[in-house]
C-alpha positions as CSV (number, residue, x, y, z in Angstrom):
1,X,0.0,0.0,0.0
2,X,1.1,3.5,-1.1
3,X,2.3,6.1,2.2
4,X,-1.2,8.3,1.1
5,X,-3.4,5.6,0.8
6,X,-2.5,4.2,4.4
7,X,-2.6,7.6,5.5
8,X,-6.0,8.4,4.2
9,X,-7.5,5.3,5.3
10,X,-6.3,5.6,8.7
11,X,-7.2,9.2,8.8
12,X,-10.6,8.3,7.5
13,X,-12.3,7.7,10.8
14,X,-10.2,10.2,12.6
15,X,-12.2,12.4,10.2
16,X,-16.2,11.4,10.8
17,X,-16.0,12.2,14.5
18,X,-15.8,15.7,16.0
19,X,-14.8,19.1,14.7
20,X,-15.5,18.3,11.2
21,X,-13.6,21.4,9.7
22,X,-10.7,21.2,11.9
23,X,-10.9,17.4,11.5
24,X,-10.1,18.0,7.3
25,X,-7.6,20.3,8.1
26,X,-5.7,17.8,10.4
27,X,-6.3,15.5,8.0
28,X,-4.7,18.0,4.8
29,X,-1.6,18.3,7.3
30,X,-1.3,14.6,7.8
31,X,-1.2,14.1,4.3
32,X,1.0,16.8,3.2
33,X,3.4,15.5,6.0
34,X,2.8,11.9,4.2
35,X,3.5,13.4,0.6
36,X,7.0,14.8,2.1
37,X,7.9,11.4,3.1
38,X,7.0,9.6,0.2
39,X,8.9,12.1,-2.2
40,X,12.2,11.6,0.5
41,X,11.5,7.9,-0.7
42,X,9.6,6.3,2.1
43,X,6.5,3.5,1.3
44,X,4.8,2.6,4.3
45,X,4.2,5.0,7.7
46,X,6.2,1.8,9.5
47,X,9.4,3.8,7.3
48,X,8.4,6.8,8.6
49,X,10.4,8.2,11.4
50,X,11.7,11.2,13.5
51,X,13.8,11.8,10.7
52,X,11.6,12.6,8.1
53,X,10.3,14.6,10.2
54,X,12.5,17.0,11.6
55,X,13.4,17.3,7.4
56,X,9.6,18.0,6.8
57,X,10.4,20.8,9.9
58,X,13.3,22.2,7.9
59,X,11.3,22.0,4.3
60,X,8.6,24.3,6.1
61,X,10.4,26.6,7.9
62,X,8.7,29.5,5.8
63,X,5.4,29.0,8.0
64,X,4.6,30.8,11.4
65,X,5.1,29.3,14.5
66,X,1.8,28.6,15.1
67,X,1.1,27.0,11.5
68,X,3.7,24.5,12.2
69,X,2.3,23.6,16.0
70,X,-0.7,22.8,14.0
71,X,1.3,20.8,11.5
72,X,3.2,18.9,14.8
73,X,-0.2,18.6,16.4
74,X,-1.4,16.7,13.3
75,X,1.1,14.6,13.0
76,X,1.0,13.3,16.9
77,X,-2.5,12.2,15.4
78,X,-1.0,10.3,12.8
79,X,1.7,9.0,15.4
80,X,-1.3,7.7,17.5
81,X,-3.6,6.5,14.7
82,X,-0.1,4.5,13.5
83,X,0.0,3.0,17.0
84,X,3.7,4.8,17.2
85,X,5.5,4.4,20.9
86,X,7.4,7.4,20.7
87,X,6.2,11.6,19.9
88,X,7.2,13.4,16.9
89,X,10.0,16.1,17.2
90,X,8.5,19.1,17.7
91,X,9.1,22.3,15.5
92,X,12.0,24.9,17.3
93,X,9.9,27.8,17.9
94,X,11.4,30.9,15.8
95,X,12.6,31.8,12.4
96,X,16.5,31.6,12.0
């Protein structure tokens, strides 16, 4: 299975329940995190790491800080929807 597709289906559910318009948007940061990794070559989210995403952190450091706490706070979705032990690396607060 493509990285997007087993994104979207496990954001799927995520989706239906709750804050339905800040539910999508989640979901659009999820999958634009997804899209990063799988042009940096990753297939599957079990490939997907702290790495790529501390590289996804440096490929958007053109967005606020509090764009990119949104972006983290996506992704720890995606970490717990993945059943992944550990929490992503967050953003460093401040443009360089």
């Amino acid at each position: 299975m493509k990285l997007l597709e087993e994104v979207e289906n496990l954001s799927r559910g995520y989706v239906r329940k709750g804050g339905k318009d800040n539910r999508r948007q989640q979901r659009a940061r999820m999958l634009a995190l997804a899209a990063f990794c799988a042009a940096e070559g990753a297939h599957s989210l079990a490939q997907v790491g702290a790495g790529h995403v501390i590289r996804y952190w440096r490929a958007t450091r053109h967005l606020s800080d509090a764009t990119r706490y949104n972006h983290w706070r996506a992704i720890c979705v995606l970490w717990s929807l993945a059943n992944k032990s550990a929490e992503p690396p967050k953003p460093h607060a401040g443009k360089p």
